[in-house]
C-alpha positions as CSV (number, residue, x, y, z in Angstrom):
1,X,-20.9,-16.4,2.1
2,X,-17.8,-16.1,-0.5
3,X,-14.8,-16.1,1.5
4,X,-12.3,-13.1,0.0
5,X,-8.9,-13.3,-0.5
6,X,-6.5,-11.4,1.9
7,X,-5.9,-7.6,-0.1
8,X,-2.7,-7.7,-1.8
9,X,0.0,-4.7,0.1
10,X,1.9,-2.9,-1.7
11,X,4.6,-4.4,0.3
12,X,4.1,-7.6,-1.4
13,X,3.6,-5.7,-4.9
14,X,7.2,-4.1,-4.9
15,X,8.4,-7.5,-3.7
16,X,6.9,-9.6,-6.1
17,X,6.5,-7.3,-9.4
18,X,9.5,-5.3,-8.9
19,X,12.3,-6.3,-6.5
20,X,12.2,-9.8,-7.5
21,X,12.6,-9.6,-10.9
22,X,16.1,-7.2,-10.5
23,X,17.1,-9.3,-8.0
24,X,17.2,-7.0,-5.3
25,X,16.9,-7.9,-1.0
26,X,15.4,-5.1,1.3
27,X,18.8,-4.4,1.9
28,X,20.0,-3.3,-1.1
29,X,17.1,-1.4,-2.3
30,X,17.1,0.4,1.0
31,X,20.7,1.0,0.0
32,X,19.8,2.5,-3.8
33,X,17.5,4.6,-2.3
34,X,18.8,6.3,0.6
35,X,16.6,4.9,3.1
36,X,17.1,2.6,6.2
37,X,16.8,-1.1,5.7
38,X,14.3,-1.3,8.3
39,X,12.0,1.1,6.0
40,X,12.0,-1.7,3.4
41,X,11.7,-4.4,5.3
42,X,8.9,-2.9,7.0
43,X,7.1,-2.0,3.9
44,X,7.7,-5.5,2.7
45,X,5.7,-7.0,5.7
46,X,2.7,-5.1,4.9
47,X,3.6,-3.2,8.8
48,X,4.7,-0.1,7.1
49,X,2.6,2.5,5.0
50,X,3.9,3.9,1.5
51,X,4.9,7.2,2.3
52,X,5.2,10.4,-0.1
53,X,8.7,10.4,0.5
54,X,9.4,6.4,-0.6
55,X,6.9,6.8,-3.2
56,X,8.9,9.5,-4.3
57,X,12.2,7.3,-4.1
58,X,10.6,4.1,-5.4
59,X,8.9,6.2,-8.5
60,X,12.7,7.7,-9.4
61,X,14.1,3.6,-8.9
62,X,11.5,2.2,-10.9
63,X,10.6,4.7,-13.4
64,X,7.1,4.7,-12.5
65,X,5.3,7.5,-11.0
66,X,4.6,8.5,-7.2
67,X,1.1,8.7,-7.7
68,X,1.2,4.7,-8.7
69,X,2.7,3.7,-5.2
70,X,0.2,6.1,-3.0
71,X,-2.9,4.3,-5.1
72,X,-1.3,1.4,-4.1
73,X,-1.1,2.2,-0.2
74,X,-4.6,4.2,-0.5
75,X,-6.4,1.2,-2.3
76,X,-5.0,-1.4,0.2
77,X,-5.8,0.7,3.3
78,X,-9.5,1.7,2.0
79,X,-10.0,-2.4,1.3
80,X,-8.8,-3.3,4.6
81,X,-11.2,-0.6,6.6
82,X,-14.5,-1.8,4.3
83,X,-13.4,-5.3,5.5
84,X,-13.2,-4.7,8.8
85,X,-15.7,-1.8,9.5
86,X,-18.0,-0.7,6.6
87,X,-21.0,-2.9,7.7
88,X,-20.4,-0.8,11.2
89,X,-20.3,2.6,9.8
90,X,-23.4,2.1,7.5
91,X,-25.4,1.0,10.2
92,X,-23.9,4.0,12.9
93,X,-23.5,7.1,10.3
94,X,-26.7,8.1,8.5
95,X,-26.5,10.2,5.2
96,X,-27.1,14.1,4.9
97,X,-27.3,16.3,2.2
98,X,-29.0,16.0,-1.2
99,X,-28.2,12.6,-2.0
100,X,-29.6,10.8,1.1
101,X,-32.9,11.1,-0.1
């Protein structure tokens, strides 16, 4: 069995691909964007969820698009739940409709 790498949080993507390379702490990003620092650092530790209203914020900062920082937060939490449940649910919920045939 392949062991997988941890999935990467969008914490550690606005850290690593974004923060890092303007030289910005938690603090001071928190501070640009009108947030509390605890928001970032949060965020940063992978126990915080992107919400519409940072993605918002980090899409003006970063000139990027809010849509790019929910995909993030959407793709890590849907990678996370197949990790940890999927097998479960396949076996517990059956299909219905036309394409369980």
């Amino acid at each position: 069995m392949t062991k997988l790498l941890p999935p990467v949080s969008p914490g550690e993507i606005l850290r690593e691909e974004f923060m890092s390379p303007h030289g910005l702490s938690a603090n001071r990003l928190a501070e640009h964007l009108g947030v509390p620092p605890n928001r970032i650092s949060t965020i940063l530790k992978g126990d915080r969820a992107i919400t519409a209203d940072t993605a918002l914020r980090l899409a003006n900062c970063f000139v990027t698009t809010p849509e790019f920082w929910m995909n993030l937060q959407v793709h890590y939490e849907l990678e996370v739940a197949k990790r940890m449940s999927a097998k479960a649910i396949a076996k517990a919920v059956r299909p219905i409709g036309p394409m369980a045939a």
